[in-house]
N, C-alpha and C positions, 0 to 999 in steps of 0.2 A: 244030564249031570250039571252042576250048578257048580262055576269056578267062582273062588275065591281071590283068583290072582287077575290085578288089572296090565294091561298090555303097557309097557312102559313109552311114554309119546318119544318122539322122534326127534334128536337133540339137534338145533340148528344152527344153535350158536352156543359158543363157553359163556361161561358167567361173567366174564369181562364184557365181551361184545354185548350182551344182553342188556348189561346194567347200562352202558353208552346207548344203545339207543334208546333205553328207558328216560334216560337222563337230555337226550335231544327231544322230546317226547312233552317230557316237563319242563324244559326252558322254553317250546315253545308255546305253552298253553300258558306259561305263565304272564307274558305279552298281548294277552287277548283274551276275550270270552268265547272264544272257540274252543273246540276239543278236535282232537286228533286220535286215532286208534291202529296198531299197526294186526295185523292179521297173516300167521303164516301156516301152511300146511304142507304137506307134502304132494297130494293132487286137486288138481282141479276136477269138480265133475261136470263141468260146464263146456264145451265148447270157446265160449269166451268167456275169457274171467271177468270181464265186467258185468254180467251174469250174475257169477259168484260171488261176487263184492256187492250188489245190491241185496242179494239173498244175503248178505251175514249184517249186513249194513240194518236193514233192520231185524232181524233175526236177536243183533247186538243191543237192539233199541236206540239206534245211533238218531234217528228221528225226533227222539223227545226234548234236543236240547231246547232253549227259550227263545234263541234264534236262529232256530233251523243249522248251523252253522259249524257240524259235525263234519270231521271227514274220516273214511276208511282209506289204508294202504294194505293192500291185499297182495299176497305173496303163494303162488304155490310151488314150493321148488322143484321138487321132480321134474314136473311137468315145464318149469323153466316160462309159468306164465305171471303177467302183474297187472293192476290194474288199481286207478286210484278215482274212489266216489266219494263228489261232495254233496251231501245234502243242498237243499235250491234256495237255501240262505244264502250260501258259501256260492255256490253255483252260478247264480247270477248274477253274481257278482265277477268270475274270472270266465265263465266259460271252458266251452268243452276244447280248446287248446290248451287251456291250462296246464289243465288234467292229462294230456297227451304229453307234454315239454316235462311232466315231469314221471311220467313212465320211461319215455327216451333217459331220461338221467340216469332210473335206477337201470336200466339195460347197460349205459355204458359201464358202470362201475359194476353191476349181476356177468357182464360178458368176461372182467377181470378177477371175476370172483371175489370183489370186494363187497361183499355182502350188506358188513355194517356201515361199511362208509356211506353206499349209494345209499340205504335207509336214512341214516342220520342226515343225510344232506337232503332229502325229498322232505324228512320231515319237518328240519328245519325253514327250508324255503316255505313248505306251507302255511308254518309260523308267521311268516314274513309276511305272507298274505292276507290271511286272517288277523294278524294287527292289523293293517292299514285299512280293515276294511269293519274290525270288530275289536277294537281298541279292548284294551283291559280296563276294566269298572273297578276302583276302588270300592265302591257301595254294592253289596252284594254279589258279587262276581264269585261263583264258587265253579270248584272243580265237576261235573256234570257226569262224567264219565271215569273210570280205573285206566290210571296211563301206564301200566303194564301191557306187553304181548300178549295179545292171545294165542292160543295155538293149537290148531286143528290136528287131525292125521296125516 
């Protein structure tokens, strides 16, 4: 039998929280030719979600920016796992402690259940990053990727 009705996805955040870290999202891509992407779901089917953050990472086409220099913040809540991958533009430029200092972040403010804040703030800091290392180009700099949430099951 063939339904007609689709399963309605899993609300994570209100439409306030939403639109703020949509909106830290785009202030910080707007300081750089970087892109940033936030990713949440309800489980992991990984083991580690660093796993499942390269599997969306490009799955997302997060690869194709012009200088490598894309990052995923990967979120599964249920499951209470995170996990942040930068393409090896971005990458070697901070290294793999980067990418740790700022999973520690979203855990302290995920442990208080401040959900949006700890995004907002990882995502901004990545902004920070990705300026200083991929300045915003007046001449061609265009937006690479959709700075909306995606969001899994």
């Amino acid at each position: 039998m063939f339904s007609f009705f689709k399963r309605k996805p899993p609300q994570f955040f209100t439409q306030e929280e939403n639109a703020k870290i949509v909106e830290a999202i785009r202030m910080a891509e707007k300081r750089t030719s970087g892109e940033v992407r936030v990713f949440v779901e309800s489980k992991c089917r990984f083991v580690d979600p660093l796993d499942r953050a390269y599997e969306l990472f490009y799955g997302l086409k997060m690869d194709a920016t012009d200088e490598r220099n894309a990052v995923l913040v990967y979120v599964a809540m249920k499951h209470r796992q995170l996990a942040v991958f930068g393409d090896e533009g971005i990458h070697q430029k901070v290294g793999t402690e980067f990418w740790k200092k700022e999973v520690g972040i979203m855990l302290s403010h995920f442990n208080k259940e401040n959900y949006t804040e700890g995004l907002s703030q990882v995502v901004t800091e990545i902004g920070d990053v990705l300026q200083s290392h991929f300045p915003y180009e007046t001449k061609g700099d265009k937006n690479e990727l959709p700075d909306e949430i995606v969001f899994g099951k």
